[in-house]
C-alpha positions in Angstrom: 458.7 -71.0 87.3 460.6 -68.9 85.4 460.2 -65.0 86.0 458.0 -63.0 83.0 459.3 -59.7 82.8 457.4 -57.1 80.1 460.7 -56.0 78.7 459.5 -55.8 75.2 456.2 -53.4 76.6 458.7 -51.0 78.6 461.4 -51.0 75.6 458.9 -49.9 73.2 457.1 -47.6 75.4 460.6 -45.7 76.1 460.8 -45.9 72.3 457.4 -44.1 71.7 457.7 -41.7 74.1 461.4 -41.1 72.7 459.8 -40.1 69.2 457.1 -38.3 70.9 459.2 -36.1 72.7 461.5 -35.3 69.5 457.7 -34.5 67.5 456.4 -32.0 70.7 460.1 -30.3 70.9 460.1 -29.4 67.1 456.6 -28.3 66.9 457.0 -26.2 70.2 460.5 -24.4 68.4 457.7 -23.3 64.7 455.5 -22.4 68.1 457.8 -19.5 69.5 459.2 -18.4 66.4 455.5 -17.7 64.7 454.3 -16.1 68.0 457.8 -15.0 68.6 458.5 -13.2 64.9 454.7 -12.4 63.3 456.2 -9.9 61.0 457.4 -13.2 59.5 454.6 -15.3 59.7 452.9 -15.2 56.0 453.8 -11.3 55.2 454.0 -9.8 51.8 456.9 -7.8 50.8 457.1 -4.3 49.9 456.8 -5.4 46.0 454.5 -7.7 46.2 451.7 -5.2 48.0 452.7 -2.9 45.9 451.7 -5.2 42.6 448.5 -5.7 44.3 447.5 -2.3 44.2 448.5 -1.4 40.6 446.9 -4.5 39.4 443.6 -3.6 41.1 443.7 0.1 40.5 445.0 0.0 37.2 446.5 4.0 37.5 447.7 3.7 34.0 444.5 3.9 32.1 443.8 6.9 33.5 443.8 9.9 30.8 444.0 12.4 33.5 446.8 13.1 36.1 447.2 10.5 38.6 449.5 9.8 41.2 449.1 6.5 43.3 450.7 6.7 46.5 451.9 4.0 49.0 453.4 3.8 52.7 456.7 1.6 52.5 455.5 -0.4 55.4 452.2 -1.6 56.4 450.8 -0.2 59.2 450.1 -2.1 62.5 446.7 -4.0 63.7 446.6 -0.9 66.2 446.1 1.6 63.8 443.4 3.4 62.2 442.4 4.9 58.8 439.7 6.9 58.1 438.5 9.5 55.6 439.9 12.9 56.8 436.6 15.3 56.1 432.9 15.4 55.7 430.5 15.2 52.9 429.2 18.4 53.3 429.8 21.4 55.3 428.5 21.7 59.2 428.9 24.5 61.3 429.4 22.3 64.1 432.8 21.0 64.3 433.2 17.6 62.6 435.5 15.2 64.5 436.4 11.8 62.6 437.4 8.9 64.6 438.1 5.1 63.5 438.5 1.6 64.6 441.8 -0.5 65.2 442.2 -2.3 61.6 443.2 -5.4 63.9 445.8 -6.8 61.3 448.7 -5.5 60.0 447.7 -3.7 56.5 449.2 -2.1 53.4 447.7 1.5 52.9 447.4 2.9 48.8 445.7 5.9 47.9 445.0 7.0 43.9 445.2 11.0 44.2 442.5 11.4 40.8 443.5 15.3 40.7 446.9 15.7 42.4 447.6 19.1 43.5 444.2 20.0 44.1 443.1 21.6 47.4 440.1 19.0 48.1 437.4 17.9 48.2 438.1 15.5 45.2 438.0 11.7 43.8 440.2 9.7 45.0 440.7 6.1 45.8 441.7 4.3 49.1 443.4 0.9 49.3 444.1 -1.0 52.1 445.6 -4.5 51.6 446.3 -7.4 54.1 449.8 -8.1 54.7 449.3 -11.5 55.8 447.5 -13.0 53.2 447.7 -9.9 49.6 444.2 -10.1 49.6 442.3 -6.7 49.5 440.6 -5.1 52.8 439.1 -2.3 51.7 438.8 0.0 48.3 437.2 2.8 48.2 435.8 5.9 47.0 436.9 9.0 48.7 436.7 12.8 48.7 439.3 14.1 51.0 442.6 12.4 52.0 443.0 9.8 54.5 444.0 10.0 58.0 446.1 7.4 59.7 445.6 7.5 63.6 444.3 11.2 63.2 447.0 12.3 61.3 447.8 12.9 57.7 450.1 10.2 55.8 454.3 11.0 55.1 453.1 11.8 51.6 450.6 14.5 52.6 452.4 16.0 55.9 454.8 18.5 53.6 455.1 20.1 49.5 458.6 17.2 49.9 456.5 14.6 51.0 454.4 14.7 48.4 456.7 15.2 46.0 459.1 12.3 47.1 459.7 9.4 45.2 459.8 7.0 48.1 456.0 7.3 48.4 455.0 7.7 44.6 454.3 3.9 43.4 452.8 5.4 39.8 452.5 8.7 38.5 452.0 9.9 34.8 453.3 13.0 35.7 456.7 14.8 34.8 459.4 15.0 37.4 458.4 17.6 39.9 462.1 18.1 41.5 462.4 21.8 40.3 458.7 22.4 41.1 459.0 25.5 43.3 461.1 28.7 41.7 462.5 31.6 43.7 460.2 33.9 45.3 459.9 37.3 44.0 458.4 39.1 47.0 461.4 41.2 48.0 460.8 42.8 44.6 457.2 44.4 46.0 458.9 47.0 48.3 461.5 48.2 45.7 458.7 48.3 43.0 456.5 50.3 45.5 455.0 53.4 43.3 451.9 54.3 45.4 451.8 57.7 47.1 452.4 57.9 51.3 449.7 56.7 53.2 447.8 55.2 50.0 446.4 52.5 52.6 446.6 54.0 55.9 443.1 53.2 57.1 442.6 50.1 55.2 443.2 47.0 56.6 443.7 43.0 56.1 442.4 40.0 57.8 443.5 36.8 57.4 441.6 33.4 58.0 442.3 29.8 56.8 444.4 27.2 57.5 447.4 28.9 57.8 449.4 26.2 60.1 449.1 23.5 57.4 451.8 22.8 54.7 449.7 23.0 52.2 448.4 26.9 52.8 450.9 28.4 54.6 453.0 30.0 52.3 449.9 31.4 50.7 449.4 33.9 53.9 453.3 34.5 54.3 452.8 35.8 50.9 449.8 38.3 51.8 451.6 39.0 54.5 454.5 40.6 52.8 453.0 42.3 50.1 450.6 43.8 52.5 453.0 45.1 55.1 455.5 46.3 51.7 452.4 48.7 50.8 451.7 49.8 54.4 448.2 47.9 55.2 447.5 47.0 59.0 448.0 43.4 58.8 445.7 41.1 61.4 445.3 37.1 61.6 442.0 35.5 62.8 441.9 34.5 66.1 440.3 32.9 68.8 442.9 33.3 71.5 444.0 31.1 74.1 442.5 27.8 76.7 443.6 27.6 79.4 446.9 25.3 78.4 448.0 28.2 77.0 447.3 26.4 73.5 445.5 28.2 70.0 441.9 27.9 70.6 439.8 26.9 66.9 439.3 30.0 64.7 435.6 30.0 63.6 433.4 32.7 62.1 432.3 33.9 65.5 436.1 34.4 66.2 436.2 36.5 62.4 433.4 38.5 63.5 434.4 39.3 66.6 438.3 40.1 65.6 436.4 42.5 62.9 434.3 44.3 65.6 437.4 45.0 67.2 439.5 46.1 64.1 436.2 48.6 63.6 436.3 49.9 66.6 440.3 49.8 67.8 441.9 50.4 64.7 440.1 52.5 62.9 439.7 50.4 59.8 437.4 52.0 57.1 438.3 49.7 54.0 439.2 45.8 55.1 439.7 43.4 53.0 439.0 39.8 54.3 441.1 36.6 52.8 441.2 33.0 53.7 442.7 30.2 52.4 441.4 26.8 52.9 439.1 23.7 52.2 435.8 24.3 50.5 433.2 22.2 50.2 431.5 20.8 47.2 428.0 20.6 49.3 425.8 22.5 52.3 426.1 25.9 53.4 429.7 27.6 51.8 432.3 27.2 54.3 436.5 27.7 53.9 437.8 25.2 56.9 440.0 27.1 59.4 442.9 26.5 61.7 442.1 23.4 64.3 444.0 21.5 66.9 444.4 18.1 64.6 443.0 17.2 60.9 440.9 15.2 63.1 438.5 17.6 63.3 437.4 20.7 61.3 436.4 24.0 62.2 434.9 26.4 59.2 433.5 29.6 58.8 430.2 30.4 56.4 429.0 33.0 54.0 426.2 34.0 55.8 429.0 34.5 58.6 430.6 36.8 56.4 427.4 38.4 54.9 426.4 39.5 58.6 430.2 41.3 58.8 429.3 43.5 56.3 425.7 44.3 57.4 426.5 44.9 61.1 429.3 47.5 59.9 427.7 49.8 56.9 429.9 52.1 57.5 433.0 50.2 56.4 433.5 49.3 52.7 435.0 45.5 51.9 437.2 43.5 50.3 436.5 39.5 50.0 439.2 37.3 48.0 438.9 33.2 48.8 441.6 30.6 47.8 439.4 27.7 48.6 438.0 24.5 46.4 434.0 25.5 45.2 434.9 29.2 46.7 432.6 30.8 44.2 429.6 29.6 46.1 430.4 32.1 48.1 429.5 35.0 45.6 425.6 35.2 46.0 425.7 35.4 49.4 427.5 38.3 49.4 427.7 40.5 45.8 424.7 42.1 46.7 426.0 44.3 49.9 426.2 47.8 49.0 429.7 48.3 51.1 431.1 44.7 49.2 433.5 46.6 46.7 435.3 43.8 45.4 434.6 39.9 45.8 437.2 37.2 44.1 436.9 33.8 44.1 439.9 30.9 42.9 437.1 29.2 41.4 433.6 28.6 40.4 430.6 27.0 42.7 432.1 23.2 40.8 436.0 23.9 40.5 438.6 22.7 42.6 441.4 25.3 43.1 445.0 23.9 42.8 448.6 24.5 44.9 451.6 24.8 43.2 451.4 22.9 39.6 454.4 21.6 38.2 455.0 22.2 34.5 454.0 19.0 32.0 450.6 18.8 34.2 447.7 17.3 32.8 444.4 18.2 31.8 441.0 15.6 32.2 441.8 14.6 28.8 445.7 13.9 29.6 447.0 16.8 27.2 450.2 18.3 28.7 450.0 21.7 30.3 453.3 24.1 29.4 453.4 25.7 32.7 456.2 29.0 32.8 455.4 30.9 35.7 457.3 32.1 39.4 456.0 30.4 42.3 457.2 29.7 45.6 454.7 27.1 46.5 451.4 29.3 46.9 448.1 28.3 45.8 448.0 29.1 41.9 445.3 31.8 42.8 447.0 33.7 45.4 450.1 33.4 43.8 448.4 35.1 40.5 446.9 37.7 43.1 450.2 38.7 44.0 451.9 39.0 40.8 449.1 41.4 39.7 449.0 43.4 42.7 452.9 43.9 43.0 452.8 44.6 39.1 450.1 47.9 40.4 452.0 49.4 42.9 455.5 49.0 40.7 453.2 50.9 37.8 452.5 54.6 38.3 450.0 54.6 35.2 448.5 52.2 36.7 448.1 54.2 40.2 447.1 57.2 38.5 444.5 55.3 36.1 442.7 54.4 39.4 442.5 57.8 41.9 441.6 59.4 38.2 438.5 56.9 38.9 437.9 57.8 42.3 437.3 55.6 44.9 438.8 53.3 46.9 442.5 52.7 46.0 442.6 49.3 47.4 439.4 48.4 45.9 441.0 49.4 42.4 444.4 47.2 43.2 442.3 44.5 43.7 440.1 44.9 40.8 443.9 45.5 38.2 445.3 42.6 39.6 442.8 40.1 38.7 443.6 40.8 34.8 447.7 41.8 35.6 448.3 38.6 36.8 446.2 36.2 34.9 449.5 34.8 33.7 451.1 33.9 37.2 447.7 31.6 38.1 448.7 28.7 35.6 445.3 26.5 36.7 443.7 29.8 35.2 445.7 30.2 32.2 445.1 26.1 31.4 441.6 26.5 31.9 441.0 24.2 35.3 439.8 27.1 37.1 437.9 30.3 36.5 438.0 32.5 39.1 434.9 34.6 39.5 435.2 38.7 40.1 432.9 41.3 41.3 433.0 44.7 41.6 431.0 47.6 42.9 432.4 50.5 42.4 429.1 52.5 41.8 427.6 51.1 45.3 424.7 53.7 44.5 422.4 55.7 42.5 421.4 58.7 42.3 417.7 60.4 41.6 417.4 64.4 41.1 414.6 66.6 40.9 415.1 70.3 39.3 412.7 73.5 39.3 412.7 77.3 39.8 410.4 79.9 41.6 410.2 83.6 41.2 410.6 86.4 44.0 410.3 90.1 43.1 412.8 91.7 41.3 415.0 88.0 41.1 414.5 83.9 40.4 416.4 80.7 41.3 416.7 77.4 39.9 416.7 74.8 42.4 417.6 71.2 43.0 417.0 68.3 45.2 418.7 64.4 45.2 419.2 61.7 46.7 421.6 58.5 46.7 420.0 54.7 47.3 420.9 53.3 49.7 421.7 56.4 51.5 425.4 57.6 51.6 425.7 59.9 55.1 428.2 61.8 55.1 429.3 61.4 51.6 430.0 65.0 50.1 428.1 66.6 46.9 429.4 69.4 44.3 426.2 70.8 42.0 427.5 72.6 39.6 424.7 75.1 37.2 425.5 77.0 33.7 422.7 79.2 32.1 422.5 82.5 30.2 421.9 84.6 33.6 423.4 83.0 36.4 423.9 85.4 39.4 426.2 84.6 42.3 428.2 81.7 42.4 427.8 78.7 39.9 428.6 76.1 42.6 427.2 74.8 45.8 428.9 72.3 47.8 427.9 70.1 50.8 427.5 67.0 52.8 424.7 64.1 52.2 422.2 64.3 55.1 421.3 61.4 57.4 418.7 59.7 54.9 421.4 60.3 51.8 419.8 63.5 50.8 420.9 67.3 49.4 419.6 70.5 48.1 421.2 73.0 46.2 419.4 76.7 45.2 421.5 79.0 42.5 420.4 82.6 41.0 419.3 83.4 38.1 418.4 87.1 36.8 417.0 85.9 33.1 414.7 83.6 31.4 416.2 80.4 29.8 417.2 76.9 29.7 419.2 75.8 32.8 421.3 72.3 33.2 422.6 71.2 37.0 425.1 68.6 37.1 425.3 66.8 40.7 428.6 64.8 41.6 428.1 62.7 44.7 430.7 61.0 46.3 430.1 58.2 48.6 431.4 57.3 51.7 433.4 54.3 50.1 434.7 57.5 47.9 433.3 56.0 44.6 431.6 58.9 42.4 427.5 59.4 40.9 427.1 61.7 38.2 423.8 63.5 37.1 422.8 66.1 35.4 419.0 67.8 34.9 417.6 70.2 32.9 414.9 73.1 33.0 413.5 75.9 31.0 412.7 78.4 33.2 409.7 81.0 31.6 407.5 83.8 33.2 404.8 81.2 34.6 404.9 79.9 37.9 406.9 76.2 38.7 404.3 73.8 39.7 406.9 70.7 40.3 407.3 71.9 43.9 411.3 71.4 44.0 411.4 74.8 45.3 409.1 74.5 48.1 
């Protein structure tokens, strides 16, 4: 019998399992070089997103200024975006956090009013890079945050500005947005008399640390030192790592107390520069460990600095978005001499503008101003004060009309340099002033009485709310006055005086009272009486 062998089975089983082998080695080589190169696998370029985003945004039918901004690589399935502030104000510290976005994503953000301070419209874009399709779009009103932290294009004045990030803009070239700084001009200019300031003082709160603000308090700082003001920043002092602790109101008020009661302060002048809120209590945010979180202070934190220290007089001047909310809270204080706000209660305030800007209705703004990359409000601020103290009409204008000096810098500057606050002069902001420079009234009450052989005319006033220790001159002219014309004094505890002159003759008698306050602002008033034969029945006398 001959010997069957399965030949033909094993030869084509060593032929399938030949193929098969050359299939499984192929498909295990795409294997390790999807898992081995993702960035590969299915990714959009850098063009591509950025197509996406203009398509579905559609910047350029805006008739405002826009400027649609976009990170030149996506960011990683680790990472996290979320909206960098709250709705509305809280006194408690608000601390964002977000979720891994768990694939690799383009991030786009429309900036609806670029070169404002926030809150604002804008728009957030995230799309995937696997596949173009669109994650996210939405609606914001402050920046976003990527991992806690600001984007490239929002860190720095350069990063905004730089062209690496800017996918659209119908804005002019902004490469010659910041001129020269004039503030070396303050000292030289400097035509107040010695000592104009040397018990007023300045506090500053805000967000000093960030890009965005800082050069804003480097400016106060040097004007204020030029002109001899005690120059403070708000703080909160140190943990225990030896690290800046959050500046809040209770760190304002407390740093005031101390100013009051260390440094003899009798005239402060409180600034901050900062986010404001478009919603809830007013607040101006304030330096914090990350833009993760936010630390403000509040109006009525303010208010109850200038009721728990009546004996000091006050100066309030806010660079913040919605700052004049602030004004009702506080323009009613009798020691609030001066209150200025960048804005009103539904303005944005702006940083530096570059010229060619445009307004809602996408008409270009001729801007021709110095600045060194300050808000537009305090850089205005400083322009009009430094064009004061360089003016010694100006100076003398202002001790002709008595009170405080600072007070009256403050109040000048708001119209001397309306020019150098070009969101002013274009109309996107109207800053909001307040002044009280008579922080009183007066009431008077006049009479006479008759001894033997002589009479007097005699006066008694007051000033409301009461002003101890502020000074009075009465002053009386008659046909018969006998001794001296003028009595002089100091306003008793409940803001109260008394002044008696003699007369030797019948006839009509006129007393005019000049009270000075104790924020050194000046009440005038004058009454009149006939004196005759008959007794006084008004009682002044008594």
């Amino acid at each position: 019998m001959e010997k069957r062998t399965n030949s033909t089975d094993n030869a084509g089983l060593r032929n399938r399992t030949g193929k098969f082998s050359g299939l499984a080695f192929l498909f295990t080589l795409l294997l390790l070089f999807v898992f081995a190169f993702p960035s590969y696998s299915w990714a959009i370029s850098l063009q591509k997103a950025q197509s996406i985003a203009l398509a579905e945004l559609k910047p350029e039918s805006e008739k405002g200024p826009v400027v649609l901004f976009g990170l030149p690589e996506p960011l990683k399935s680790t990472q996290s975006v979320v909206e960098g502030g709250s709705a509305k104000s809280n006194a408690v510290p608000f601390i964002q956090k977000g979720k891994p976005l768990k694939k690799k994503t383009w991030l786009f953000w429309e900036d609806l009013a670029p070169y404002a301070r926030f809150q604002h419209e804008s728009v957030l874009l995230l799309v995937d890079d696997k596949t173009g399709s669109v994650i996210k779009k939405e609606n914001l009103l402050w920046y976003p945050l990527v991992d806690g932290e600001k984007p490239a294009f929002l860190k720095s004045t350069t990063g905004y500005e730089d062209k690496t990030y800017r996918v659209y803009s119908n804005l002019p070239d902004s490469s010659s947005l910041l001129s020269p700084d004039s503030l070396s001009a303050f000292a030289a200019g400097n035509a107040l008399p010695a000592d104009a300031f040397k018990d007023d003082c300045l506090i500053m709160i805000g967000l000093k640390n960030d890009p965005q603000f800082a050069k804003d308090f480097e400016g106060m700082t040097t004007f204020a030192e030029s002109v001899g003001l005690q120059v403070f920043t708000a703080s909160a002092g140190k943990d225990a790592a030896g690290k800046d602790k959050p500046v809040t109101g209770g760190a304002l008020i407390s740093n005031v107390n101390w100013m009051a009661k260390t440094k003899g302060c009798k005239d402060i002048l409180i600034y901050a520069s900062g986010h404001g809120y478009q919603s809830g209590t007013p607040s101006i945010q304030s330096d914090t460990p990350s833009p993760r979180t936010a630390y403000v202070f509040t109006a009525p934190q303010l208010r109850s600095i200038l009721r728990a220290h009546k004996d000091i007089t006050f100066k309030v001047k806010l660079d913040a978005c919605y700052s004049g909310k602030f004004a009702p809270y506080l323009d009613q204080e009798d020691n609030l001499l001066v209150i200025e706000t960048s804005s009103s209660a539904a303005e944005v305030s702006y940083s530096t503008l570059p010229d060619g800007y445009k307004d809602k209705n996408g008409n270009e703004i001729k801007i021709n101003r110095v600045n060194p990359g300050r808000g537009e409000f305090t850089n205005g601020n400083l322009a009009g004060m430094a064009s004061f103290v360089g003016s010694a009409t100006e100076i003398s204008d202002a001790q002709a009309k008595g009170g405080s000096l600072l007070a009256r810098m403050l109040e000048r500057a708001y119209t001397l340099g309306a020019d150098s606050d070009a969101a002013r002069s274009a109309g996107l902001t109207h800053p909001g002033l307040t002044t009280n420079f008579s922080g009183f009234t007066l009431s008077a009450a006049i009479g006479y009485q008759h001894f033997t052989g002589s009479s007097e005319v005699c006066v008694t006033f007051g000033a409301e709310p009461p002003q101890e220790g502020g000074t009075y001159t009465a002053t009386i002219s008659g046909p018969c006055v006998s001794g001296s014309s003028e009595a002089t004094g100091t306003l008793a505890s409940l803001g109260e005086g008394a002044a008696s002159f003699g007369i030797s003759c019948y006839g009509t008698y006129k007393v005019e009272i000049v009270v000075t306050g104790k924020d050194g602002s000046k009440q005038t008033i004058t009454k009149t009486v006939v004196v005759t034969a008959a007794d006084d029945t008004s009682g002044v006398c008594k």
